[in-house]
N, CA and C atoms as an extended XYZ file, in Angstrom:
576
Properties=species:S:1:pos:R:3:atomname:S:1:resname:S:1:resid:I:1 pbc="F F F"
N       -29.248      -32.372       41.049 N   UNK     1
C       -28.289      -31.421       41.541 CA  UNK     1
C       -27.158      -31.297       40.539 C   UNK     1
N       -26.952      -30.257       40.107 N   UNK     2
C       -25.782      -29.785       39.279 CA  UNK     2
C       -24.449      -29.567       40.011 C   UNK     2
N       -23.487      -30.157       39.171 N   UNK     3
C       -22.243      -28.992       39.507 CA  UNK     3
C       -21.478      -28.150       38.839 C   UNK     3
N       -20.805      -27.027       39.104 N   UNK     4
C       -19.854      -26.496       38.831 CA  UNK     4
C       -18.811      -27.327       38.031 C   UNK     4
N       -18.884      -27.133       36.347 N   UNK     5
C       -17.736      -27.602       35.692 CA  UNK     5
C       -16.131      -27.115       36.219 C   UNK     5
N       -16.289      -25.944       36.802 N   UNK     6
C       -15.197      -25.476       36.743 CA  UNK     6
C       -15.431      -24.976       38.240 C   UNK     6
N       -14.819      -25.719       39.164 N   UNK     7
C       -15.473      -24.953       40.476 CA  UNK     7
C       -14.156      -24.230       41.247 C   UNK     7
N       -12.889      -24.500       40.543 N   UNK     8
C       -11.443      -23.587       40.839 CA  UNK     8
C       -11.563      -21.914       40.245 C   UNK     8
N       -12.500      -22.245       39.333 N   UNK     9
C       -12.917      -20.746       38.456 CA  UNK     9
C       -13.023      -19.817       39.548 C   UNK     9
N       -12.486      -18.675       39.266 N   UNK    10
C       -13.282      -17.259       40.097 CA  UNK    10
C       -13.815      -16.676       39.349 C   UNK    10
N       -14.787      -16.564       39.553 N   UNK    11
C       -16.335      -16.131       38.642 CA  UNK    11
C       -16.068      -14.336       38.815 C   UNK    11
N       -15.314      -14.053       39.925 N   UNK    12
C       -15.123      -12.778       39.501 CA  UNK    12
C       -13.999      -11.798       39.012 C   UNK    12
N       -13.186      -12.789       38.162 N   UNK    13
C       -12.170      -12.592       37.638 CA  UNK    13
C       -12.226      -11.567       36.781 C   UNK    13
N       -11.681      -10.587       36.367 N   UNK    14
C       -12.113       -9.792       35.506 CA  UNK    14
C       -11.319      -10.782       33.906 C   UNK    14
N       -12.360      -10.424       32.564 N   UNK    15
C       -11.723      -11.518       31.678 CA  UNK    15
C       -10.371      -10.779       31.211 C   UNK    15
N        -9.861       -9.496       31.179 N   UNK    16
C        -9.066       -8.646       30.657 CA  UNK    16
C        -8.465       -7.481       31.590 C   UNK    16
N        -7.117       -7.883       31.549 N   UNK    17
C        -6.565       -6.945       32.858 CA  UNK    17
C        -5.717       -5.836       32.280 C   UNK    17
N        -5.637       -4.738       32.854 N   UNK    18
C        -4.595       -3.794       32.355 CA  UNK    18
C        -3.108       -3.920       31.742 C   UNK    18
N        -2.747       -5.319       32.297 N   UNK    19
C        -1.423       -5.570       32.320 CA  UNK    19
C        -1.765       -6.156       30.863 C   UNK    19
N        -2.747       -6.973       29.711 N   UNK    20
C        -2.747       -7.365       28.871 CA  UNK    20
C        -2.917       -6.426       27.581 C   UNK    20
N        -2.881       -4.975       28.477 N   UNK    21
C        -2.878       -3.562       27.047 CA  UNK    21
C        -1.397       -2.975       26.366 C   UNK    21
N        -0.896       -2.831       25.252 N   UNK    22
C         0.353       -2.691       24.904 CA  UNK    22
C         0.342       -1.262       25.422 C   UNK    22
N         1.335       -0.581       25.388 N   UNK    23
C         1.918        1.301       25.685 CA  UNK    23
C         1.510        1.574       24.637 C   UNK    23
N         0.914        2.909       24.819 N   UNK    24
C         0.176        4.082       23.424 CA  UNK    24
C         1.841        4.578       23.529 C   UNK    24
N         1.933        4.864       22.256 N   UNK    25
C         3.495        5.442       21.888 CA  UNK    25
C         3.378        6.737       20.706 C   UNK    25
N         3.211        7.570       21.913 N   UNK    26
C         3.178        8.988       20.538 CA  UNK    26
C         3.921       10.054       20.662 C   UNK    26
N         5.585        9.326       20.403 N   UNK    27
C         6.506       10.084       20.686 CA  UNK    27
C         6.839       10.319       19.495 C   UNK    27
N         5.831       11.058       18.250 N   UNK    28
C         6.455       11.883       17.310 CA  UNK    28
C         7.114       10.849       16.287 C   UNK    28
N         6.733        9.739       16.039 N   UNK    29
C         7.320        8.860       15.076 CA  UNK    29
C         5.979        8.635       13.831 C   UNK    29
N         5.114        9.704       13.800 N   UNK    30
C         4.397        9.799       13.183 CA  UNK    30
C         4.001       10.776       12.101 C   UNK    30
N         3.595       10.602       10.773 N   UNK    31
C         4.139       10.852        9.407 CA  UNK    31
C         2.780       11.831        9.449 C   UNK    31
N         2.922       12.905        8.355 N   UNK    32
C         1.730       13.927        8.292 CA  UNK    32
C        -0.177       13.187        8.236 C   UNK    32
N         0.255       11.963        7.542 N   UNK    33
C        -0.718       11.355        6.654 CA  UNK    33
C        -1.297       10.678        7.665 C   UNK    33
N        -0.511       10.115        9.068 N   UNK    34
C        -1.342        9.519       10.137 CA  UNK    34
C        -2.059       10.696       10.971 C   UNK    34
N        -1.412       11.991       11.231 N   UNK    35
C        -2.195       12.664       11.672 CA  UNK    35
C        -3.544       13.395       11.127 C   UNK    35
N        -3.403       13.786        9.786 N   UNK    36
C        -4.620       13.357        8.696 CA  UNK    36
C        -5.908       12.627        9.265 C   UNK    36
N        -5.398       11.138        9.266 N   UNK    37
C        -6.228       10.477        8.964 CA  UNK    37
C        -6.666       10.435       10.900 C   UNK    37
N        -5.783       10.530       11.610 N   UNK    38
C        -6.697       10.379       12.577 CA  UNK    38
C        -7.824       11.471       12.583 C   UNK    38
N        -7.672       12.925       12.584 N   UNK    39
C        -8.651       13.972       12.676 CA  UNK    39
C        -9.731       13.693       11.621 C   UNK    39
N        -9.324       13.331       10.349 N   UNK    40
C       -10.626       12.755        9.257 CA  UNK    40
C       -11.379       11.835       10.267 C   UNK    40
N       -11.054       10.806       10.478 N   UNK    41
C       -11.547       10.078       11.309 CA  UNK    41
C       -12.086       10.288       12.839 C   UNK    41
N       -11.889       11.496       13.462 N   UNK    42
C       -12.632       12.174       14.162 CA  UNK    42
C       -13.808       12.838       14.062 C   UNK    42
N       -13.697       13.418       12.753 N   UNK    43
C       -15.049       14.133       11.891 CA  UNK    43
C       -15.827       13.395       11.735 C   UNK    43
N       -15.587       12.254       11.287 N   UNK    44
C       -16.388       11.209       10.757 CA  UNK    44
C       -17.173       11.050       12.246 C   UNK    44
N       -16.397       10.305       13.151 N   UNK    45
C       -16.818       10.210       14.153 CA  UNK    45
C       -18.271       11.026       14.932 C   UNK    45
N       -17.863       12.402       14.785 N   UNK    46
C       -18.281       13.484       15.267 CA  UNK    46
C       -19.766       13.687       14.288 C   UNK    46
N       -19.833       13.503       13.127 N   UNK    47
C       -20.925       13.559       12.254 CA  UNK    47
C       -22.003       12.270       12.378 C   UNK    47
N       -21.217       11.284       12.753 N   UNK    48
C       -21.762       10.134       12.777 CA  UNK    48
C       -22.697       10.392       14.162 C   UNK    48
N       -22.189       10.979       15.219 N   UNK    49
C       -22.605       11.206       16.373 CA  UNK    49
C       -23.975       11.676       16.537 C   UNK    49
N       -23.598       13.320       15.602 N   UNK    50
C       -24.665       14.012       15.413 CA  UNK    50
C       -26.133       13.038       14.756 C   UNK    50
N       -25.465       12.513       13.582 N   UNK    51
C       -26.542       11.847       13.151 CA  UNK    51
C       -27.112       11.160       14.096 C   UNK    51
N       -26.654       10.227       14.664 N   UNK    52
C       -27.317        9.490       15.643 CA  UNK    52
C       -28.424       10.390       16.906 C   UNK    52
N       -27.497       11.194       17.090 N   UNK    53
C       -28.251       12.411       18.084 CA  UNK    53
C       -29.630       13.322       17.741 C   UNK    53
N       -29.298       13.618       16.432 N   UNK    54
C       -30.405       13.933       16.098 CA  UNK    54
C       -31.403       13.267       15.712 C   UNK    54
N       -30.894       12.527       14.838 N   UNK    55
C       -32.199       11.020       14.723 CA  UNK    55
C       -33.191       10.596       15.998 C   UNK    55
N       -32.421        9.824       17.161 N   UNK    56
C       -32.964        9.334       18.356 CA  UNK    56
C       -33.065       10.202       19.595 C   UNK    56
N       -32.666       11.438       19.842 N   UNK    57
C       -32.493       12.106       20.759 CA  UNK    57
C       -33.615       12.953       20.054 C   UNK    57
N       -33.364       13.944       19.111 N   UNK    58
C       -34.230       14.882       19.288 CA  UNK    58
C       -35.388       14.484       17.930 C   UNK    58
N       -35.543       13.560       17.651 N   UNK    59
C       -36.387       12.526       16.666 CA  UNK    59
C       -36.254       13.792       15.184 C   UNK    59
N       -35.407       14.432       15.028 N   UNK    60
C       -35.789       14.953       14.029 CA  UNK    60
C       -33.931       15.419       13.279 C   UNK    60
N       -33.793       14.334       12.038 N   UNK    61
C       -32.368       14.164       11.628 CA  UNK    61
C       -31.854       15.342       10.820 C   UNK    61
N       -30.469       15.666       10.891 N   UNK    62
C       -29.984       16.404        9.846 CA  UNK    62
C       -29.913       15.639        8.343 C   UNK    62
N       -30.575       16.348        7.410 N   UNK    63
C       -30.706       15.175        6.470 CA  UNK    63
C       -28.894       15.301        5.638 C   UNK    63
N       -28.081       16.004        5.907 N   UNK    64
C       -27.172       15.694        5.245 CA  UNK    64
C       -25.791       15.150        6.111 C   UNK    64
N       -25.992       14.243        7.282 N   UNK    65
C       -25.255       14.152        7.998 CA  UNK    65
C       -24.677       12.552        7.276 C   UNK    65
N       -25.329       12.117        7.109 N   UNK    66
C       -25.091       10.738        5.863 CA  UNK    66
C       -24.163       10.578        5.250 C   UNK    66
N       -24.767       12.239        4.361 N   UNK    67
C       -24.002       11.814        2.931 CA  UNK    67
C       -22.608       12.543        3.589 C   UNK    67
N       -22.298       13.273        4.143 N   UNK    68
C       -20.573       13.765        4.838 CA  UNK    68
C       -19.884       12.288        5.102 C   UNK    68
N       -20.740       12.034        6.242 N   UNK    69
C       -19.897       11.184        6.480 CA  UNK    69
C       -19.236        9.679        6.151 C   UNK    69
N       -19.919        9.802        5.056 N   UNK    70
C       -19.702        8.720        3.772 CA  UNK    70
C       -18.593        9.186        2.889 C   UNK    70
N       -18.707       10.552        2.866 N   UNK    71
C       -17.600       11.696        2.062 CA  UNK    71
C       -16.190       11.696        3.021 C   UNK    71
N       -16.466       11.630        4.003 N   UNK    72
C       -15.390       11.144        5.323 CA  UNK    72
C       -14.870       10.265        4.959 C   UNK    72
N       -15.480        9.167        5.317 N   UNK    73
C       -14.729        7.820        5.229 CA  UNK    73
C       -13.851        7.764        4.135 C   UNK    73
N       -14.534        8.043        2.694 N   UNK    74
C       -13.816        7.944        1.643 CA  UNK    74
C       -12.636        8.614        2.112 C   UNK    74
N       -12.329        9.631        2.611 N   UNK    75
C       -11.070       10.405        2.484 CA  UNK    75
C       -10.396        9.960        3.819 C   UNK    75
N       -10.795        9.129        5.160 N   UNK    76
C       -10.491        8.579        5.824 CA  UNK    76
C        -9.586        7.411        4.708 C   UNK    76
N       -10.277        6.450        3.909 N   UNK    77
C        -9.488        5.266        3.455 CA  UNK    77
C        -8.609        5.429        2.834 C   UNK    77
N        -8.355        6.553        1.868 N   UNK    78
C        -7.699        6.676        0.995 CA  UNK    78
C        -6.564        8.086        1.439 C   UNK    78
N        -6.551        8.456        2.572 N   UNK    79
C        -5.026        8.944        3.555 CA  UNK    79
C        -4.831        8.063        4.205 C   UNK    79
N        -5.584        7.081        4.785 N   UNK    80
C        -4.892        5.861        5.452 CA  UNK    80
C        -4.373        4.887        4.740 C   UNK    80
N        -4.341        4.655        3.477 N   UNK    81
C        -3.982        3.884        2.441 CA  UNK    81
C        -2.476        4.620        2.214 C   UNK    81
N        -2.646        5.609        2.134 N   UNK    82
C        -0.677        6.056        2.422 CA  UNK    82
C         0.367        6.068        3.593 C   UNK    82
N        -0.403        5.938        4.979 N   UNK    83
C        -0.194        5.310        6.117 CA  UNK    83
C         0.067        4.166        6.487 C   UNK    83
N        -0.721        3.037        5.109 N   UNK    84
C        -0.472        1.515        5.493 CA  UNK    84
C         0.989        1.165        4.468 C   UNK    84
N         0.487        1.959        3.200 N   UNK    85
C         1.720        1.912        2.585 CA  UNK    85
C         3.395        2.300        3.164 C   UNK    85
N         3.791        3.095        3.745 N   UNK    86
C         4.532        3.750        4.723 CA  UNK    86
C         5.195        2.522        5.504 C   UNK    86
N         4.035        2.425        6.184 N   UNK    87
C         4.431        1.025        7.464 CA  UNK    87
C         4.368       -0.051        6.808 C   UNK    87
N         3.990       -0.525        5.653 N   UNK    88
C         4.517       -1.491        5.171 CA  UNK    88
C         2.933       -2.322        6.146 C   UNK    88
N         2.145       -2.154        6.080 N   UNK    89
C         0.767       -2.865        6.441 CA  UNK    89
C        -0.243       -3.040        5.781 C   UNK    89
N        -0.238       -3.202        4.408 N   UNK    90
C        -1.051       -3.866        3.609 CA  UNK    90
C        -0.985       -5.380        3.267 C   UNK    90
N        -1.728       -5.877        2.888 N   UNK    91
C        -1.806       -7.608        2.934 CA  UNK    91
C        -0.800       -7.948        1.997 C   UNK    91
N        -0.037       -9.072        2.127 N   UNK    92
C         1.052       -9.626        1.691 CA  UNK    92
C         0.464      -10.821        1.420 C   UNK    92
N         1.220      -12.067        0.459 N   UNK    93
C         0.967      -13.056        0.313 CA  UNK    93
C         2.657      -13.050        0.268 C   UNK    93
N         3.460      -14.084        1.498 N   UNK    94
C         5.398      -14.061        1.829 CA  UNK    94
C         5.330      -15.527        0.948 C   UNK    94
N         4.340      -16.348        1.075 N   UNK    95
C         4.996      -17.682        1.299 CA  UNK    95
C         5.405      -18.228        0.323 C   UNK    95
N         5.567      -18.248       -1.333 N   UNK    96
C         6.175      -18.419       -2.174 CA  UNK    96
C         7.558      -17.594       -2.423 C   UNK    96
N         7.982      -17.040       -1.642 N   UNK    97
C         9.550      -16.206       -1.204 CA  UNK    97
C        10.082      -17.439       -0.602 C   UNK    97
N         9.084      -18.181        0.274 N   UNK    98
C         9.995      -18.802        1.328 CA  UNK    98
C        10.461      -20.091        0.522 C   UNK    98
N        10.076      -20.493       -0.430 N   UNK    99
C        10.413      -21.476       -1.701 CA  UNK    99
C        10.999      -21.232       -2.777 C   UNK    99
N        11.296      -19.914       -3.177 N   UNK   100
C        11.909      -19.440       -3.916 CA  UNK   100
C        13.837      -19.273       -3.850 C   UNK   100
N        14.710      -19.551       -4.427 N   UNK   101
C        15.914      -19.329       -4.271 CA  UNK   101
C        16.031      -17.425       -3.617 C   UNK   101
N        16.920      -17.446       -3.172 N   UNK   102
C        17.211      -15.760       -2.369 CA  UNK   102
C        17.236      -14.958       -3.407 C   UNK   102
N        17.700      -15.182       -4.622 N   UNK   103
C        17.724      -14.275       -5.806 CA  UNK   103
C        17.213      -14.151       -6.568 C   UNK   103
N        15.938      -15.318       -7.419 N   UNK   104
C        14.605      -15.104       -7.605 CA  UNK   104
C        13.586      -14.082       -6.592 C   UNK   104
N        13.483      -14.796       -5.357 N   UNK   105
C        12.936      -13.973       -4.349 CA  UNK   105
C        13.080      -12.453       -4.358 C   UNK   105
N        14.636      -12.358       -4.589 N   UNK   106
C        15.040      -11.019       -4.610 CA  UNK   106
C        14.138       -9.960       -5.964 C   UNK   106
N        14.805      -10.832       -6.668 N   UNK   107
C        13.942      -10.521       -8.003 CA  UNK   107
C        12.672       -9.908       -8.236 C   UNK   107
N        11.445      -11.006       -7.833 N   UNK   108
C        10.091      -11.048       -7.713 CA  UNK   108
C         9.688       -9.674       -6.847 C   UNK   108
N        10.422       -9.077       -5.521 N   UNK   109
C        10.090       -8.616       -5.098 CA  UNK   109
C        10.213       -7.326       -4.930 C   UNK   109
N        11.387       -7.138       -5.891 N   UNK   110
C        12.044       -5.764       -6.622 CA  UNK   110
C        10.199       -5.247       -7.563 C   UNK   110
N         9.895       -6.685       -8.278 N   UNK   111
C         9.065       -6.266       -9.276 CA  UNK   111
C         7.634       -5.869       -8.727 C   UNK   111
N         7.456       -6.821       -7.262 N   UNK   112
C         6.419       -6.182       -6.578 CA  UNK   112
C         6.456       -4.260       -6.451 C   UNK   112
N         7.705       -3.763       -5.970 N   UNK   113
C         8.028       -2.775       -5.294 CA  UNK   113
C         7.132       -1.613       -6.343 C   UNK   113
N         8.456       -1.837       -7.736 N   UNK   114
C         8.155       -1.472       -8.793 CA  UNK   114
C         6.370       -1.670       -9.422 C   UNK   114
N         5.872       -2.712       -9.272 N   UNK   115
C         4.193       -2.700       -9.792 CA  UNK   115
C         3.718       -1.666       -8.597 C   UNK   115
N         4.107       -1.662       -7.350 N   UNK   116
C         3.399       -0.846       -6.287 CA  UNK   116
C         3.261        0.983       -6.844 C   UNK   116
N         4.389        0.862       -7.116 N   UNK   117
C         5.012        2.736       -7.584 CA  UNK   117
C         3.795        2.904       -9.120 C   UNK   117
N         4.320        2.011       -9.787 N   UNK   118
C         3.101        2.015      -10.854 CA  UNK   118
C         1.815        2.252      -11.151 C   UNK   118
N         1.302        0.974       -9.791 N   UNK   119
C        -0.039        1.329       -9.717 CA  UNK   119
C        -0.686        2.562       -8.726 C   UNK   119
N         0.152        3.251       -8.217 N   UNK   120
C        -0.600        4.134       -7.583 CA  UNK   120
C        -0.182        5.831       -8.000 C   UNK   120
N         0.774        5.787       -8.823 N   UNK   121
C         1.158        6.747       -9.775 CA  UNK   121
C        -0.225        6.875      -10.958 C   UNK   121
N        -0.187        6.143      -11.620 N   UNK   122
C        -1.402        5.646      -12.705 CA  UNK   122
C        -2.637        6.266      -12.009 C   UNK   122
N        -2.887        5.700      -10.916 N   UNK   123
C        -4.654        5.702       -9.901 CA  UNK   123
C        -4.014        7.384       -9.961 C   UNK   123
N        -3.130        7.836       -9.423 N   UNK   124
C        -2.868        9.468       -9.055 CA  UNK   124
C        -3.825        9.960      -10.499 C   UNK   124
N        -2.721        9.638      -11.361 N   UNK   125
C        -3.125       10.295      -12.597 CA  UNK   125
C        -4.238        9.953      -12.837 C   UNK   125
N        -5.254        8.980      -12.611 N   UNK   126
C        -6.498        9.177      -13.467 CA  UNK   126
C        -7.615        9.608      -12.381 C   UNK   126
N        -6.932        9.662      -11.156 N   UNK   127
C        -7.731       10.438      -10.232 CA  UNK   127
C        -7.855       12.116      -10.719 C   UNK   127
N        -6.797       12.763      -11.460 N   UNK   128
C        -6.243       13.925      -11.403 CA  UNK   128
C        -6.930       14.223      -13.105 C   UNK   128
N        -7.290       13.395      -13.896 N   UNK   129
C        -8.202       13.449      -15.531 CA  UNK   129
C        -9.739       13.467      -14.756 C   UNK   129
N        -9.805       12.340      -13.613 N   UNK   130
C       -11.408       12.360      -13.350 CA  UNK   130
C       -11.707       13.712      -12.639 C   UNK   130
N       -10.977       14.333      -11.799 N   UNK   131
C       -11.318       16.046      -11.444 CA  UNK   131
C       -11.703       16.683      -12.659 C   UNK   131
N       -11.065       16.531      -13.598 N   UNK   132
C       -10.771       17.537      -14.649 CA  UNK   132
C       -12.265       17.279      -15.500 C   UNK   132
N       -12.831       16.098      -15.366 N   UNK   133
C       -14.229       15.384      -15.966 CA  UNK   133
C       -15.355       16.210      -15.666 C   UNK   133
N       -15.249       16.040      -13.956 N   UNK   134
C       -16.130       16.317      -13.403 CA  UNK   134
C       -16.249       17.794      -13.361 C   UNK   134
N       -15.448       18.483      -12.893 N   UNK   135
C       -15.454       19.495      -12.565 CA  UNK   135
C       -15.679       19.993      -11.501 C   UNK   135
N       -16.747       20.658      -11.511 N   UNK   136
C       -17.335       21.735      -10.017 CA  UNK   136
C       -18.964       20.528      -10.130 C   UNK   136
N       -18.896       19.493      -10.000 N   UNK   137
C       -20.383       19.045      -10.011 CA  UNK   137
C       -20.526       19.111       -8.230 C   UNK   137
N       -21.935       19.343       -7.754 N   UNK   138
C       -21.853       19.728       -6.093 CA  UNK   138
C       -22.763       18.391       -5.694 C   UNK   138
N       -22.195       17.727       -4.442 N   UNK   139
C       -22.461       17.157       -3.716 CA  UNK   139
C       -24.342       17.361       -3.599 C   UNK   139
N       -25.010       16.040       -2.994 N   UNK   140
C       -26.473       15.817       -3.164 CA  UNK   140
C       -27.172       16.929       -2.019 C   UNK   140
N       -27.013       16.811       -0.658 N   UNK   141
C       -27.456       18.003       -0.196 CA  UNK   141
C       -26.447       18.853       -0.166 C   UNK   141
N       -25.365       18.708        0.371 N   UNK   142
C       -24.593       19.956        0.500 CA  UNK   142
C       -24.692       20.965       -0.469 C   UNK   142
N       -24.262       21.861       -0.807 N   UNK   143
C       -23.698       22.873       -2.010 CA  UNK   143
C       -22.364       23.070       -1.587 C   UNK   143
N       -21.307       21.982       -2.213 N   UNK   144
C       -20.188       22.081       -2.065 CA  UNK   144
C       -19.904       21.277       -3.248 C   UNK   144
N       -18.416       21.621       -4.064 N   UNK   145
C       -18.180       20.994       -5.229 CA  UNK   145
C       -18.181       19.247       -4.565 C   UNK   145
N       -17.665       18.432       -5.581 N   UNK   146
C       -17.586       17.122       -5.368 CA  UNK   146
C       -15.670       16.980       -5.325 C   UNK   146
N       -15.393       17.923       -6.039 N   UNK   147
C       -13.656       17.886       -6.281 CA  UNK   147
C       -12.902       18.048       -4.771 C   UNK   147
N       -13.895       18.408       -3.735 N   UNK   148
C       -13.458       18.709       -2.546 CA  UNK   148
C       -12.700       16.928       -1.681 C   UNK   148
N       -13.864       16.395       -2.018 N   UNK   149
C       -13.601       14.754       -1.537 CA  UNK   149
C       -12.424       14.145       -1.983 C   UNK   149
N       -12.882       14.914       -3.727 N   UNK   150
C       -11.704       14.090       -4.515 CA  UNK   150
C       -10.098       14.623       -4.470 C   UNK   150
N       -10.003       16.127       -3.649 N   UNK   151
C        -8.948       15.997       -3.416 CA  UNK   151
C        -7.966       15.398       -2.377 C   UNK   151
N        -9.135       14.740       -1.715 N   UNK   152
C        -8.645       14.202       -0.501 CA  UNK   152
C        -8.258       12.650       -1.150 C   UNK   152
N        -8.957       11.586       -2.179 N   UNK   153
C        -8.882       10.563       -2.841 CA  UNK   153
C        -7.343       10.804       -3.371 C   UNK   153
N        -7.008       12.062       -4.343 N   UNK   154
C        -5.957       12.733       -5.290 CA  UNK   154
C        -4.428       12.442       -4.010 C   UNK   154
N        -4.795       13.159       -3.026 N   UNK   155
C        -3.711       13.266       -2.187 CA  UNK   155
C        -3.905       11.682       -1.977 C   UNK   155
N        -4.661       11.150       -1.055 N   UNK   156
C        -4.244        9.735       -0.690 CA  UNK   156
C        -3.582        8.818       -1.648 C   UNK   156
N        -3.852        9.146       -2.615 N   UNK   157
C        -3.026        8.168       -4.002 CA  UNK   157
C        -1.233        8.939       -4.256 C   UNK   157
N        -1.752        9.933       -4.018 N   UNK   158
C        -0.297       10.618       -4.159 CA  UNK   158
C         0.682       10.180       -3.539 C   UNK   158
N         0.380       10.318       -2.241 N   UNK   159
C         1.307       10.007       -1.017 CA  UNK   159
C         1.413        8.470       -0.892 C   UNK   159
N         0.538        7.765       -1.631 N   UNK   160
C         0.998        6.534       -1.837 CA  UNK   160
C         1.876        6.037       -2.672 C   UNK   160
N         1.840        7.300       -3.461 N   UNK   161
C         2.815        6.916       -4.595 CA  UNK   161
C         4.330        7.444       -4.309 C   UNK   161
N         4.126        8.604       -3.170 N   UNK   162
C         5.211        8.059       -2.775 CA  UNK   162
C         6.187        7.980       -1.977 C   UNK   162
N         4.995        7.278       -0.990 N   UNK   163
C         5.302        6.194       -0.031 CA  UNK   163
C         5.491        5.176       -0.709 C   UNK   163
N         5.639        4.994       -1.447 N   UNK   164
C         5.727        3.877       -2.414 CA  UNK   164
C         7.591        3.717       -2.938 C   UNK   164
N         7.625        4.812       -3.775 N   UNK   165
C         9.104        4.933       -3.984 CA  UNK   165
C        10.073        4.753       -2.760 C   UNK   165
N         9.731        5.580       -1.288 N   UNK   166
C        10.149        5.486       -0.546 CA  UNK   166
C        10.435        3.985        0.397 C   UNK   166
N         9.430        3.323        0.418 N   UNK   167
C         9.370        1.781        1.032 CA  UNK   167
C        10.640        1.572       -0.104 C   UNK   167
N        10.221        1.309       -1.386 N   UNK   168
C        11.076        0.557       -2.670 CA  UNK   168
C        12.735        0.845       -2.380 C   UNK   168
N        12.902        2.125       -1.796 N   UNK   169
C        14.796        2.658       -1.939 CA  UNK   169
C        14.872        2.231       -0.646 C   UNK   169
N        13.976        1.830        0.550 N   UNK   170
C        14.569        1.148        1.918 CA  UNK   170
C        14.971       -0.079        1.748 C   UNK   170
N        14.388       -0.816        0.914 N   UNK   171
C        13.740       -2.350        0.543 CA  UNK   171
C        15.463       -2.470       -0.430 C   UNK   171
N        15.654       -1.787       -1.298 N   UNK   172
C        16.885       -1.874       -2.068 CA  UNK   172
C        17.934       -1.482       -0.986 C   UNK   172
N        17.918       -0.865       -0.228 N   UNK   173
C        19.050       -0.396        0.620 CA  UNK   173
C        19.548       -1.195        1.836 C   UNK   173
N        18.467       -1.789        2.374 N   UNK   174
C        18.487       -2.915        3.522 CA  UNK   174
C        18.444       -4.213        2.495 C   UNK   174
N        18.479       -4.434        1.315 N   UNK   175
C        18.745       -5.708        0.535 CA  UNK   175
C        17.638       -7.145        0.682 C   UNK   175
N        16.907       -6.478        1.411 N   UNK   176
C        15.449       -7.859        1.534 CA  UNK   176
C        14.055       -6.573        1.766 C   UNK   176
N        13.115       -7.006        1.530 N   UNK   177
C        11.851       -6.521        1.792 CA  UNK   177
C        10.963       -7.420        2.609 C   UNK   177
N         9.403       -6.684        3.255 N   UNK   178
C         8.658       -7.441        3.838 CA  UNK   178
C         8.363       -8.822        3.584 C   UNK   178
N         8.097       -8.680        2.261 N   UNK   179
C         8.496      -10.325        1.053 CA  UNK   179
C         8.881      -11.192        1.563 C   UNK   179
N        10.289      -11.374        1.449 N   UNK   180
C        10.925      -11.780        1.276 CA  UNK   180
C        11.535      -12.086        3.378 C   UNK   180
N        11.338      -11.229        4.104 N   UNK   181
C        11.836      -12.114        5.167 CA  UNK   181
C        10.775      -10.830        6.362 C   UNK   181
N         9.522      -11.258        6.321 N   UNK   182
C         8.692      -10.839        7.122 CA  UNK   182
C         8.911      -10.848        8.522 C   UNK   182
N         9.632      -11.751        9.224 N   UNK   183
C        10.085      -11.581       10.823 CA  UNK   183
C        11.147      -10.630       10.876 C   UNK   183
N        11.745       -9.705       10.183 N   UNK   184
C        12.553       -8.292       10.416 CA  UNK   184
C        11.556       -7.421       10.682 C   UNK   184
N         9.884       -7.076       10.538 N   UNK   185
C         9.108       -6.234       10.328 CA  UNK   185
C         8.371       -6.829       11.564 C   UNK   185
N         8.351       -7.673       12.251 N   UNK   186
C         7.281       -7.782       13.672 CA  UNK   186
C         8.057       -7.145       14.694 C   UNK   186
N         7.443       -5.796       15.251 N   UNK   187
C         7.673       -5.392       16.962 CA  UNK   187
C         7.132       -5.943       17.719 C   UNK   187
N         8.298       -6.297       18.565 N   UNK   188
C         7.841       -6.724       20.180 CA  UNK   188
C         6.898       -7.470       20.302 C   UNK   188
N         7.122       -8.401       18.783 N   UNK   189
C         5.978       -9.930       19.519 CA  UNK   189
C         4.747       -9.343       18.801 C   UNK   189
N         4.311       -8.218       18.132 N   UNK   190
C         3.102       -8.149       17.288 CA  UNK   190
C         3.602       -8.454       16.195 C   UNK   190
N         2.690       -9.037       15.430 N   UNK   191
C         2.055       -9.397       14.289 CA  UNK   191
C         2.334       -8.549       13.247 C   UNK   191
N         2.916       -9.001       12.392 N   UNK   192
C         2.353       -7.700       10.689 CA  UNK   192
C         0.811       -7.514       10.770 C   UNK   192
């Protein structure tokens, strides 16, 4: 005869209750590049769908539903890459700030700001020589140029670049950055 390890348990507990979901908050505190990327990311969605639909539903696939939505994503990552930049939500490594004197720290993280503006100015520009490479070359099934994707790559680097400047003159103006004292940047108990 067995027992119940846990026989106070209510087995019909639900594991996740409403009260453990944060508030959706879309009162307009949102930048062109998030609305972008959500509708990219709807398409995607929506293609991905089809594919699936046509594949298993009507056993017979769109053969270019693939390659879009691979062409999606790309332009999904790279407008959301100016979205993370913005909010300041790309991966950090703080913890050598927290050992550092306040004005080294300060220092180091001026130069982060500055390598950020750099490197995505640079990626702009050689995104903006590789159009110029390629040209009008057209996508595998579609008949659509390839420069179409890439202007979506072109913009996402753009707006990173500058979202970039922009983080850098908050970061100088409020006198510390994410860096340098990461608990100014957690809401309401979430996480960076």
């Amino acid at each position: 005869m067995t027992s119940d390890p846990h026989p106070d348990k209510d087995v019909h507990m639900p594991l996740i209750s409403i009260d453990d979901h944060a508030p959706v908050d879309l009162s307009g505190h949102h930048a062109p590049e998030d609305w972008l990327a959500l509708g990219l990311f709807w398409l995607m969605c929506t293609v991905v769908f089809l594919q699936f639909f046509t594949r298993y539903v009507l056993n017979d696939s769109f053969a270019w539903t693939e390659e879009i939505a691979r062409y999606v994503l790309i332009a999904v990552i790279y407008v959301g890459t100016a979205m993370c930049v913005r909010r300041n939500r790309h991966i950090h490594v703080d913890f050598i700030y927290r050992l550092l004197p306040a004005t080294a720290g300060r220092v180091l993280s001026t130069f982060v700001d500055v390598l950020r503006i750099v490197f995505f100015a640079y990626a702009t520009w050689i995104m903006w020589k590789l159009m110029a490479i390629i040209g009008s070359d057209e996508m595998t099934m579609i008949k659509l140029p390839m420069n179409v994707i890439y202007y979506f790559v072109l913009a996402g680097l753009g707006m990173s670049a500058i979202r970039s400047v922009q983080v850098t003159i908050d970061n100088w103006r409020q006198g510390y950055s994410i860096l340098e004292n990461p608990e100014a940047y957690m809401d309401e108990g979430n996480t960076i």
